[in-house]
DRENPA-3360 file (N, C-alpha, C; in nm, 2 decimals, always signed):
BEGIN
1 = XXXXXXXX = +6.23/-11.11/+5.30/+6.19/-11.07/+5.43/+6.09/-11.17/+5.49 ~ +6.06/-11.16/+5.60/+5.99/-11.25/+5.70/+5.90/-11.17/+5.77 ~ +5.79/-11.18/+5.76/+5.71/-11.10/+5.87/+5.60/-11.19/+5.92 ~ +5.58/-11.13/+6.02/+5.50/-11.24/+6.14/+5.33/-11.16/+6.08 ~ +5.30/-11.08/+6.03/+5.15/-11.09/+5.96/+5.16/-11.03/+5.82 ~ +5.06/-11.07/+5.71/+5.05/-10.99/+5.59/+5.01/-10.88/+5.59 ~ +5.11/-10.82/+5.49/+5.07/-10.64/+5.41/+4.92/-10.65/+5.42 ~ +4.89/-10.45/+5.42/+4.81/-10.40/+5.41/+4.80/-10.29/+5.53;
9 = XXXXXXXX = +4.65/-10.31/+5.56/+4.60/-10.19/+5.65/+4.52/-10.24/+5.77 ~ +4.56/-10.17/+5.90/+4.48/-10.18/+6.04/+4.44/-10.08/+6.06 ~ +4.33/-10.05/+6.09/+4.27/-9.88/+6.06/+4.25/-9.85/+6.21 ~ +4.25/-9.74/+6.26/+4.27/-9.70/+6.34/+4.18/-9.72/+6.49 ~ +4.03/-9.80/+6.39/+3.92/-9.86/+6.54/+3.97/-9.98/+6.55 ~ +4.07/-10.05/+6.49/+4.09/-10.16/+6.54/+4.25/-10.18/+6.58 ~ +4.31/-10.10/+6.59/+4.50/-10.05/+6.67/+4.42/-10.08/+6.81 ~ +4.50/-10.15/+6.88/+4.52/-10.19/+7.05/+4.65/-10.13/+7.06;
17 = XXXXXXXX = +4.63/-10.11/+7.15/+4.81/-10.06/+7.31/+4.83/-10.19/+7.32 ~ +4.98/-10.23/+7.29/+5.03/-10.38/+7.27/+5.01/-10.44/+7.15 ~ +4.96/-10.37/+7.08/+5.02/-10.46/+6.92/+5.11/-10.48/+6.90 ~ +5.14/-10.56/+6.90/+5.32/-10.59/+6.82/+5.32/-10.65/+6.66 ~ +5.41/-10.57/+6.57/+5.44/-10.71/+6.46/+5.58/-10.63/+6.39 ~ +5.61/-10.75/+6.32/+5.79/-10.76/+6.30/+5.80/-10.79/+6.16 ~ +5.95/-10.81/+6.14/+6.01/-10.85/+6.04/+6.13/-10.91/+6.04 ~ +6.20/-10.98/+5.97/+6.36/-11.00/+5.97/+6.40/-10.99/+5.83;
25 = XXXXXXXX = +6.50/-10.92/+5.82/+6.57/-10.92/+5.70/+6.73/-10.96/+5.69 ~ +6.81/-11.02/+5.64/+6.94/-11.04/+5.61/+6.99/-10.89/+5.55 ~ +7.02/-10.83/+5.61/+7.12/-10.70/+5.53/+7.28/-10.77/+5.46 ~ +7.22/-10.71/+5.30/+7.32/-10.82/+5.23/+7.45/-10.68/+5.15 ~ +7.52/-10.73/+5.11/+7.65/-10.60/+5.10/+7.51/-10.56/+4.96 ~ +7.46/-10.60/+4.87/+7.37/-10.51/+4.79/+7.32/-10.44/+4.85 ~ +7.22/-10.44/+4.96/+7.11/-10.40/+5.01/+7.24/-10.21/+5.03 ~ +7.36/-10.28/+5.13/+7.43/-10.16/+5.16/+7.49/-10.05/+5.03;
33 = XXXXXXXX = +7.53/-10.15/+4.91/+7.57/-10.09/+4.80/+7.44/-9.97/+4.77 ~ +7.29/-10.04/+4.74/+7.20/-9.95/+4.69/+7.20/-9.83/+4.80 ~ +7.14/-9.87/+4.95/+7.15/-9.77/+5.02/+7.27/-9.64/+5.01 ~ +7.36/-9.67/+4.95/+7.48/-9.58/+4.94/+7.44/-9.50/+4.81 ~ +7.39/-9.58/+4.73/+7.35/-9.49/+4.59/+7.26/-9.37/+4.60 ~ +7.13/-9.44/+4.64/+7.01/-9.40/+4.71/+7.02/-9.28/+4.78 ~ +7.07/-9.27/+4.88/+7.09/-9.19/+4.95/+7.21/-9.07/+4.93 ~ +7.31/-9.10/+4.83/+7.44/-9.03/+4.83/+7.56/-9.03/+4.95;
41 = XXXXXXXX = +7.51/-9.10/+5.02/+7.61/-9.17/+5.17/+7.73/-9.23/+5.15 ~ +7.84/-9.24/+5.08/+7.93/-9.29/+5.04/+8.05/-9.30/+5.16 ~ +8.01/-9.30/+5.24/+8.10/-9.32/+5.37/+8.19/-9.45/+5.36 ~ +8.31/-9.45/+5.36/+8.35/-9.61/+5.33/+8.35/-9.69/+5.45 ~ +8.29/-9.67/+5.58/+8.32/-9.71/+5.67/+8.22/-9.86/+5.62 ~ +8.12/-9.79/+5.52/+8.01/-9.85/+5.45/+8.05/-9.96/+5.37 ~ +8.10/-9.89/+5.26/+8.14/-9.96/+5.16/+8.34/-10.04/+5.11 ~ +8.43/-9.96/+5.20/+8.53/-9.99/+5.18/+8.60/-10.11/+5.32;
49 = XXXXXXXX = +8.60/-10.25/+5.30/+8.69/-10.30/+5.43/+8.83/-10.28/+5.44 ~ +8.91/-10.23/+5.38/+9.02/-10.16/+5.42/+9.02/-10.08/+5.52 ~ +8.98/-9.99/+5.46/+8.93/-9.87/+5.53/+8.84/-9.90/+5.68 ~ +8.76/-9.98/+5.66/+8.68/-9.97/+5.79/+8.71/-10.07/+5.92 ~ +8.82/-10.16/+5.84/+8.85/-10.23/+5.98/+8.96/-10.16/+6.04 ~ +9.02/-10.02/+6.00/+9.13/-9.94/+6.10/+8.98/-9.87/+6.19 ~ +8.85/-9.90/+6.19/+8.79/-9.79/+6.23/+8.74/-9.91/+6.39 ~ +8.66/-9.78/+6.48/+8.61/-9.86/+6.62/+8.59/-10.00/+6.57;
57 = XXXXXXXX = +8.52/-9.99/+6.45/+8.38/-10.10/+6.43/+8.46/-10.24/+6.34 ~ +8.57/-10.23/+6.35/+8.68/-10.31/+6.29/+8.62/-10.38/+6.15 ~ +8.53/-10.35/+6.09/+8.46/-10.35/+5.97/+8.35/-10.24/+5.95 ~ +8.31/-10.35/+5.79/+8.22/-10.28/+5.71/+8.10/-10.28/+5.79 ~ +8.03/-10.16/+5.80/+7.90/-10.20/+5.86/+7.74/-10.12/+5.79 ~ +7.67/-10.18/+5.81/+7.55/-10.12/+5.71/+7.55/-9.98/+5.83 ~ +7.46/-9.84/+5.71/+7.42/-9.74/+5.73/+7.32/-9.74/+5.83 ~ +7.31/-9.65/+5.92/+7.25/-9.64/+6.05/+7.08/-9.66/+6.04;
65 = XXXXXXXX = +7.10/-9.56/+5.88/+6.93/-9.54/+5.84/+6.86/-9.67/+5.71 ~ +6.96/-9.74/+5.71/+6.91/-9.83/+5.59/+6.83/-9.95/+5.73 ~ +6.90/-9.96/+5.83/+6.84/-10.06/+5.96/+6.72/-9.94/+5.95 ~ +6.69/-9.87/+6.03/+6.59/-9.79/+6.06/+6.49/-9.76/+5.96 ~ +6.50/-9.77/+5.80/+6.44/-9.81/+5.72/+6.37/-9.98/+5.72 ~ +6.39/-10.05/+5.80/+6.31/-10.15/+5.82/+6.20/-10.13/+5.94 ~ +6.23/-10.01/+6.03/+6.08/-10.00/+6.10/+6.02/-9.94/+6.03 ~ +6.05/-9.86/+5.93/+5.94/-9.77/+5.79/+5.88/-9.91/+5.77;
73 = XXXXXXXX = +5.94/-9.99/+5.71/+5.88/-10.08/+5.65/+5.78/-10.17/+5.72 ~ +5.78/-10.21/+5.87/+5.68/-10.28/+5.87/+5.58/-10.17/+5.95 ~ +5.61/-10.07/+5.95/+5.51/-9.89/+6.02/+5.38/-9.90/+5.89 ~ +5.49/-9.94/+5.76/+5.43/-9.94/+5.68/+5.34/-9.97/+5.59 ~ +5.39/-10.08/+5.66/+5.28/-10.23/+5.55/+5.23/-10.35/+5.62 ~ +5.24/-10.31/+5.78/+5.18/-10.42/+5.85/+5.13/-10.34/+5.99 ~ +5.21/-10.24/+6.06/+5.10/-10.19/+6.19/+5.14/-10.07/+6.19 ~ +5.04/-9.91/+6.11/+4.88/-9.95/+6.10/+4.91/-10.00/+5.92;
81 = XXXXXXXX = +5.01/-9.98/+5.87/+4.99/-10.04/+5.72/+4.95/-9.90/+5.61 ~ +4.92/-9.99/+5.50/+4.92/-9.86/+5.40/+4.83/-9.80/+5.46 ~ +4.86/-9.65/+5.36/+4.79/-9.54/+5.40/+4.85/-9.48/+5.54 ~ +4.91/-9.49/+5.64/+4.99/-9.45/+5.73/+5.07/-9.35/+5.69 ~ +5.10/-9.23/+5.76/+5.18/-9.15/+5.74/+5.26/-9.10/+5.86 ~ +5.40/-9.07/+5.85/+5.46/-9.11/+5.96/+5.44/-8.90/+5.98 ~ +5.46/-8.93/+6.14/+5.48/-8.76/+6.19/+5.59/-8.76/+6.25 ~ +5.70/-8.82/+6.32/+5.82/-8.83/+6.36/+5.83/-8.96/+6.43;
89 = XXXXXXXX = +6.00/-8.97/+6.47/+6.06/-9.08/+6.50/+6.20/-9.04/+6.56 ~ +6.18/-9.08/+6.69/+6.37/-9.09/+6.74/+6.42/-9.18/+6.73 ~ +6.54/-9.19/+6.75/+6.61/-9.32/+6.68/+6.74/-9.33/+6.76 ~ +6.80/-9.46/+6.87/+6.94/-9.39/+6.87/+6.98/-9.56/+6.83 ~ +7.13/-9.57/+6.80/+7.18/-9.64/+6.71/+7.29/-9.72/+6.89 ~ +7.24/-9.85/+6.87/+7.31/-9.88/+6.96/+7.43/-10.00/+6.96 ~ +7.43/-10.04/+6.83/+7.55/-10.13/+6.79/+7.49/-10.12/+6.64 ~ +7.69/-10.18/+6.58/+7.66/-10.19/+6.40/+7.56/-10.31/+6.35;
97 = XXXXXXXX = +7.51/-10.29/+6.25/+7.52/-10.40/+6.16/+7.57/-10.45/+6.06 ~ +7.57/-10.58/+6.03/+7.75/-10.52/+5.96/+7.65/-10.66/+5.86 ~ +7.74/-10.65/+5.72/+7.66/-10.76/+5.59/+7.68/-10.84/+5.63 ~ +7.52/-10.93/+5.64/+7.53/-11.07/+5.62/+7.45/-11.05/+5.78 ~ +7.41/-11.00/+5.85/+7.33/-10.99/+6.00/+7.18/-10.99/+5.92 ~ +7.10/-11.07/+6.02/+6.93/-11.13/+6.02/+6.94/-11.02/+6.13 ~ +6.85/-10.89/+6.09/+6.80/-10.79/+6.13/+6.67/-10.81/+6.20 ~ +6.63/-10.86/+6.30/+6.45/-10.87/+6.38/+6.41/-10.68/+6.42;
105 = XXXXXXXX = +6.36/-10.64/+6.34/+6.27/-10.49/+6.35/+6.17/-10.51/+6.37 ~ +6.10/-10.47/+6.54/+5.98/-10.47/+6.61/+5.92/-10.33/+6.62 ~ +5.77/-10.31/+6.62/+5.72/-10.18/+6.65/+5.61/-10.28/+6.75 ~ +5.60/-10.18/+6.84/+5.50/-10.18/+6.93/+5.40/-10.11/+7.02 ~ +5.30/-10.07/+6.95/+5.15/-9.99/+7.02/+5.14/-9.94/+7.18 ~ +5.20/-9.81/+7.17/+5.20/-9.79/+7.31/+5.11/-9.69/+7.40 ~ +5.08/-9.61/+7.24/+4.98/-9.51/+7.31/+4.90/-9.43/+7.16 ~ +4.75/-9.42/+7.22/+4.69/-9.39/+7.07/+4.61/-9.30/+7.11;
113 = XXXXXXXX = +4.55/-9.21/+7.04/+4.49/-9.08/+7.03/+4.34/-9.11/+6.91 ~ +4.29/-9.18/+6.94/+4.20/-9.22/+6.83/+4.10/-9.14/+6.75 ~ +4.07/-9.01/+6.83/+4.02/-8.89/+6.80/+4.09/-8.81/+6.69 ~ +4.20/-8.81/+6.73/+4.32/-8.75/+6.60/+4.42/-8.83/+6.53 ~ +4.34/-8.95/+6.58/+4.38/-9.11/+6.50/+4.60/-9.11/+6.49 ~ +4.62/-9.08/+6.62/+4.75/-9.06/+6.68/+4.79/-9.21/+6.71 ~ +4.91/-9.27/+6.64/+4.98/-9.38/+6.72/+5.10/-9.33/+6.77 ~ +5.13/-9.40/+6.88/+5.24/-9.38/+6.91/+5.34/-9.52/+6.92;
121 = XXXXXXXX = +5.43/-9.58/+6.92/+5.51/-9.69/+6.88/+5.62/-9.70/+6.93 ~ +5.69/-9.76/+7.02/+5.85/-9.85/+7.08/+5.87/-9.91/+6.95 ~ +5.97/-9.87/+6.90/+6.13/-9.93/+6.78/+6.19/-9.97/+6.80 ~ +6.23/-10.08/+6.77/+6.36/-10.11/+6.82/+6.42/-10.23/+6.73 ~ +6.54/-10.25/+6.71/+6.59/-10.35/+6.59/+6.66/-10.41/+6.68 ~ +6.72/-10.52/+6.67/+6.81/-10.60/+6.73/+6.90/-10.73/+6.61 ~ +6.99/-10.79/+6.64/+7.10/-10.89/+6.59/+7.10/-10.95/+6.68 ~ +7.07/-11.08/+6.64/+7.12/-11.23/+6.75/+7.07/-11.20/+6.90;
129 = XXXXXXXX = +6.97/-11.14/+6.90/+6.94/-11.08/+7.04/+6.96/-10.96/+7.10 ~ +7.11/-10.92/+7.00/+7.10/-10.77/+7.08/+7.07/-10.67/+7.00 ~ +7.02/-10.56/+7.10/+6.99/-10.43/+7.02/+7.11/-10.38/+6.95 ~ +7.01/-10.35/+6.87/+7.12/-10.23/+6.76/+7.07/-10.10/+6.71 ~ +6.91/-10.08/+6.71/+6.85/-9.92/+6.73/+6.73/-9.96/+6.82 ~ +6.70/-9.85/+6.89/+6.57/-9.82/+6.96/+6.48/-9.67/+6.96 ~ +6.38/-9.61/+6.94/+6.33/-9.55/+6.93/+6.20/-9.54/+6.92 ~ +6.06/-9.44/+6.87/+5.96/-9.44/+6.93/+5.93/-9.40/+6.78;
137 = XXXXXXXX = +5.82/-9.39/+6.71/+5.77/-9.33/+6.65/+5.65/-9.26/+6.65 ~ +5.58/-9.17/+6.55/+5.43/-9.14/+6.61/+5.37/-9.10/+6.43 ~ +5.30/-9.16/+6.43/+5.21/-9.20/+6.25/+5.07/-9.15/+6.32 ~ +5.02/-9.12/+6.15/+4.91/-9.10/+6.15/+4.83/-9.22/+6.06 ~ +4.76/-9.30/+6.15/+4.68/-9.43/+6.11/+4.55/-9.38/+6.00 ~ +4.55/-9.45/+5.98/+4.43/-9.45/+5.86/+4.32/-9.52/+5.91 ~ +4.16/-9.48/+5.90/+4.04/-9.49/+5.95/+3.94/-9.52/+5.84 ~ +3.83/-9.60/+5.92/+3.81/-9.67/+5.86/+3.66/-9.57/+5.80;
145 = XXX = +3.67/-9.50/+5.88/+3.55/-9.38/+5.81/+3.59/-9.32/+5.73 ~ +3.72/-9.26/+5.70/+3.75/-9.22/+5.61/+3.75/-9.24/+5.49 ~ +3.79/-9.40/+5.47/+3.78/-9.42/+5.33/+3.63/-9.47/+5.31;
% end
């Protein structure tokens, strides 16, 4: 993976409205194999290309939530980072990704609640430029008085 700052934690007196930070990852047919284990998703649209090129998506394409598991990941370990706990997330799915796509997964600081150490977050993944999920999330940031 590629991410534009290192792991850890931004605690909640220092989150700005407009943070941005990212990732890229290659979703590779493993990454989709595990996710199918993992999860018990065995959809072949997933895992079978016979099968999935009779379908819209005329192939194999990764699972909706294994992409969407890469805004976990940088929610998680780069803005606000560990110790974060997510409170919800909408998500809608707006093209496949299919093995072998460089995934770019951005979050971005849109609204904060610093009192009840509330973020709120724009999601959105894209391929080659275009979207492929967009959604919002809302975590509970970790402070720096607390620990």
């Amino acid at each position: 993976m590629l991410d534009n700052m290192p792991r850890g934690t931004i605690c909640i007196e220092d989150i700005e409205i407009g943070m941005t930070r990212h990732l890229r990852k290659v979703v590779t047919d493993t990454d989709i194999e595990m996710f199918a284990q993992v999860s018990t998703d065995h959809n072949p649209v997933h895992l079978d290309d016979d099968y999935a090129r009779d379908t819209i998506f005329e192939g194999r394409i990764a699972h909706g939530m294994l992409t969407a598991g890469l805004i976990s990941a940088v929610i998680g370990e780069q803005l606000p980072g560990h110790g974060t706990i997510y409170l919800g997330q909408s998500l809608k799915f707006l093209g496949p990704v299919r093995p072998g796509d460089m995934v770019l997964a951005e979050v971005t600081v849109t609204d904060m609640d610093i009192a009840k150490r509330r973020v709120k977050m724009d999601c959105r993944c894209s391929v080659d430029g275009k979207p492929v999920l967009a959604g919002e999330a809302t975590v509970l940031a970790p402070s720096a008085k607390l620990d």
